[in-house]
N, C-alpha and C positions, 0 to 999 in steps of 0.2 A: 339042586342049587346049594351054595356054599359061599357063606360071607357076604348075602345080597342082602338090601334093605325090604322090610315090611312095614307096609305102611297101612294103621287101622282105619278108615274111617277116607272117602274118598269125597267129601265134602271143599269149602272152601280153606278149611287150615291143610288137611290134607293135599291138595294140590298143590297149593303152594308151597308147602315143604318139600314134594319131591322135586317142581321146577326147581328149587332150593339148591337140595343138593344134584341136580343132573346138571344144572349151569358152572356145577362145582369139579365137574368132570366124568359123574357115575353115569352108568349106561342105563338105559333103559330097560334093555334084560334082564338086569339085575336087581330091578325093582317089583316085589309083587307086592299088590293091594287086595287090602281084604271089606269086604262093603258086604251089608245086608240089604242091600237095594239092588234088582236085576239090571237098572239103566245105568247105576253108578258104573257097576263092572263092566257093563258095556264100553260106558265112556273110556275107559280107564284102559280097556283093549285096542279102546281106538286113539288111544293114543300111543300105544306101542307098550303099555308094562302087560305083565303076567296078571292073573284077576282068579281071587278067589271068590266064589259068594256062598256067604255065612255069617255067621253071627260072632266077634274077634272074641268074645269071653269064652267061647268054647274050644276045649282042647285038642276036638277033632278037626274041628276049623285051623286053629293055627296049624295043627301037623300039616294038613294041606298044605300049607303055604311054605310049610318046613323053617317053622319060626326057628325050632333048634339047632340048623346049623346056622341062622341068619349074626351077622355081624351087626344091626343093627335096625331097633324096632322103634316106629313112631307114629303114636298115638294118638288119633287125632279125630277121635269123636266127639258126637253132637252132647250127653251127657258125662258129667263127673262122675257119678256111679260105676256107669258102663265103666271108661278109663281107668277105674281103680280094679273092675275086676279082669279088666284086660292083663293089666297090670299084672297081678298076681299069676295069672293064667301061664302068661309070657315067661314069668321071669322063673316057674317050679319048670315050665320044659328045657330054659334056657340060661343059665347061669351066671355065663360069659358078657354075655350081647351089654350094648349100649341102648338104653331104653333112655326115649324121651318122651314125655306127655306132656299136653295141651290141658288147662283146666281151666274153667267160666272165672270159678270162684277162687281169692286167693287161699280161702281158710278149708278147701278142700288140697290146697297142694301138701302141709305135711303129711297125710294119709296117703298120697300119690309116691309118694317118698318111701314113707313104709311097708307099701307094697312091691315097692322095688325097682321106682324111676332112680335111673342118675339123675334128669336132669327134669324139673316141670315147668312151665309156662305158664302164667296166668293171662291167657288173651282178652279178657274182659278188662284185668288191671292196664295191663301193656297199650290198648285201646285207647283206655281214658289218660293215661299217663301222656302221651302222645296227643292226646287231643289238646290236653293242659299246657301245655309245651310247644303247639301253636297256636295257640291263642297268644298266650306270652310274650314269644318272641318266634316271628310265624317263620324265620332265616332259618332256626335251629330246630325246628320241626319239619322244611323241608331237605335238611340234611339227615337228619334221622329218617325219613322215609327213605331217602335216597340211598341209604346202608341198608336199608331191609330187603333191597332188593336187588338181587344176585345179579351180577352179570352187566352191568349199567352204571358209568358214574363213579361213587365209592364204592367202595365193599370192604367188608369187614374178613379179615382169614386170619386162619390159624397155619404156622408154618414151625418147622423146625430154625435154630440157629445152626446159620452158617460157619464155617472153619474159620472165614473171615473176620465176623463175628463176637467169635468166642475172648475172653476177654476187655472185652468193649461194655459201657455203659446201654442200655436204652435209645439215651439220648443219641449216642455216637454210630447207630444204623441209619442205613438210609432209606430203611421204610420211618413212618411215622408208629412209633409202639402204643398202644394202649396197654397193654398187660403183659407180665411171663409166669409162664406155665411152670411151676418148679417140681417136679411131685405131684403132687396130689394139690398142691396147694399153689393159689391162682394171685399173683401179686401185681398190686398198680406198677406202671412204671417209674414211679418217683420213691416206691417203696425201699428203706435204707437194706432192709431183710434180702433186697435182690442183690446189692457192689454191684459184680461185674456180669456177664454171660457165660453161660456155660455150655458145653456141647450138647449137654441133656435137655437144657429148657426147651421149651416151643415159645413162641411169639404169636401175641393178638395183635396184628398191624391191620391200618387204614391204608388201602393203596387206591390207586386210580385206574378202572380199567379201562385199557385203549378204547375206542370206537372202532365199530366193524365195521369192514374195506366196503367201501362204494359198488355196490352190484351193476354190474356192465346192463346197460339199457338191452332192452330188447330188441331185434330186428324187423 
C-alpha cells in the first residue's frame, strides 16, 4: 500500500473516524486498522478494511500495516499513554504522514503534540463541551451533532478556492465560510489578515448535503 489511512485502535472513536473519512470519499481498501483484540480485527474485516492485529506502539506492528508509506495515521485508543507512544512510534518510521490523535485528557494533548501529532482531540473535553451547549441552548447542540456527522444534514469540508473565487471576499462565496486555510495558518472568516481569496487558500465551508434518492420498493 501507499498513501492509505491507518487507523490505531478499532474501538468507538476509531470507527467512527474511518465512517468519517470513507463518507468523505476514501475507499475501504485503503484503510488498514491496527487492534490488539482478535474480535476487533475481525470486525473491522468485516467490514471490508485491511486488519492488522498487534500491539500500534510496536514497530513491527506498524511495519505490518506499512505505516511508512501511509498518507495518513489515526489514533484512536482506549489510553493516553498508549497514544503518545504510538505517536512516537509512528512518526520515527514516518516523517511525512498527517497523524492525528484522540486524547481522554486535555492536559495530556501538549505531549501528544511533542510526540509528533499535527492535530489532537480531546474527546472527554469535546464530550462535555457539547453536553454544555445542549443544555444551553439545546437548537445549537443539535446543529453541532448534526456537523459531526458526515454525510447527513450539514457537514463541515475543507475545499480549495475556486478560479471564480479568487479575489472575492469570504462573504462573497456561495458556500457559507467558516475559516481560510492561508499557509500554515488557519484564519476566521471575518479575520482583516484574510482581504481577499487567493488561489492558494483552502476553505472551511458549512454546506448542506443533498438526501439520498428514494430506493425503488421491492417486488
Amino acid at each position: 500500500m501507499r498513501d492509505h489511512t491507518v487507523v490505531v485502535g478499532f474501538g468507538t472513536k476509531g470507527r467512527s473516524a474511518i465512517r468519517t473519512v470513507c463518507a468523505s470519499g476514501l475507499r475501504k481498501e485503503q484503510v488498514v486498522v491496527i487492534d490488539p483484540g482478535s474480535k476487533m480485527v475481525d470486525a473491522a474485516k468485516a467490514e471490508g478494511y485491511e486488519a492488522v492485529l498487534g500491539d500500534g506502539t510496536r514497530g513491527d506492528v506498524l511495519r505490518r500495516a506499512e505505516v511508512q508509506r501511509a498518507g495518513r495515521i489515526i489514533i484512536a485508543t482506549e489510553r493516553d499513554d498508549t497514544a503518545v507512544l504510538v505517536a512516537l512510534t509512528a512518526r520515527q518510521l514516518n516523517p511525512r504522514a498527517k497523524i492525528v490523535a484522540a486524547v481522554r485528557e486535555e492536559e495530556n494533548a501538549p505531549l501528544l503534540r511533542q510526540s509528533g501529532a499535527d492535530e489532537v482531540v480531546t474527546s472527554a473535553g469535546a464530550a462535555g463541551r457539547l453536553l454544555g451547549l445542549s443544555v444551553l441552548s439545546p437548537a445549537a447542540g443539535r446543529v453541532m451533532e448534526n456537523l459531526m456527522h458526515q454525510g447527513s444534514g450539514l457537514d463541515i469540508v475543507e475545499r480549495p478556492v475556486t478560479k471564480a473565487e479568487a479575489g472575492r471576499t469570504p462573504r462573497e462565496t456561495e458556500d457559507l465560510v467558516v475559516s481560510v486555510v492561508r499557509g500554515h495558518r488557519v484564519l476566521a472568516y471575518d479575520d482583516p489578515a484574510v482581504g481577499v481569496l487567493e488561489l492558494t487558500d483552502r476553505l472551511v465551508t458549512i454546506v448542506r448535503v443533498p438526501p439520498p434518492p428514494p430506493t425503488a420498493p421491492r417486488l
